[in-house]
C-alpha angles and dihedrals in degrees: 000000000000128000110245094173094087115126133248088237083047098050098038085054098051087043083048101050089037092053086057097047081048094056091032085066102040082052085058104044091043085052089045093049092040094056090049096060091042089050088053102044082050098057091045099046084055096043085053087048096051100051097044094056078060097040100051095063097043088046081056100059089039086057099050087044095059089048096058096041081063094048089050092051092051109271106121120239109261094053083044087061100042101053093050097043093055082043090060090032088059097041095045082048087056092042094048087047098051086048096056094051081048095056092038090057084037094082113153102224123153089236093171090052095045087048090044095056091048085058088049096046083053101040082054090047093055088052097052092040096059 
């Protein structure tokens, strides 16, 4: 059977020093969660980097290549720039575009421990309320 002689002093300080290991905790998982997003979006940012630096270059010769298909098969040169030049201006204008909604929905926000500290507030609010 449970003890019911405990003091107010007594109880305001274990709901006291509860209430800070609470918030001790929630402070830790939002740095852990924190740490793991920005890893990730580390180690993709330099993945991107890394394979642009080899891509530029090979788009460049594609792209000369593709100038020159069309001025061998009769398109002079300057048309045959400027086509494929609009052709890889549109596509790079999708590609940026798609990028930018990636990185938008990309937020790093520690959601579990936001979540986690919603179940706590209500948790809290059950308790003073009863």
């Amino acid at each position: 059977m449970p003890s019911y002689n405990r003091s107010i002093p007594d109880l305001l300080g274990d709901v006291v020093n509860n209430f800070t290991l609470l918030v001790r905790k929630e402070t830790q998982l939002a740095r852990v969660e924190m740490s793991e997003k920005l890893g990730d979006l580390a180690i993709g940012l330099g993945l991107l980097v890394g394979g642009a630096v080899l891509l530029i270059p090979a788009l460049v010769i594609l792209l000369q290549a593709a100038v020159a298909g069309l001025v061998a098969g009769g398109v002079g040169l300057a048309w045959a720039a400027l086509i494929i030049g609009g052709v890889a201006l549109l596509i790079g204008i999708i590609l940026v575009a798609i990028g930018i909604n990636w990185l938008k929905a990309a937020r790093p926000v520690p959601a579990r421990t936001i979540a986690q500290w919603e179940q706590d507030a209500e948790i809290v609010k059950q308790q003073v309320g009863s």
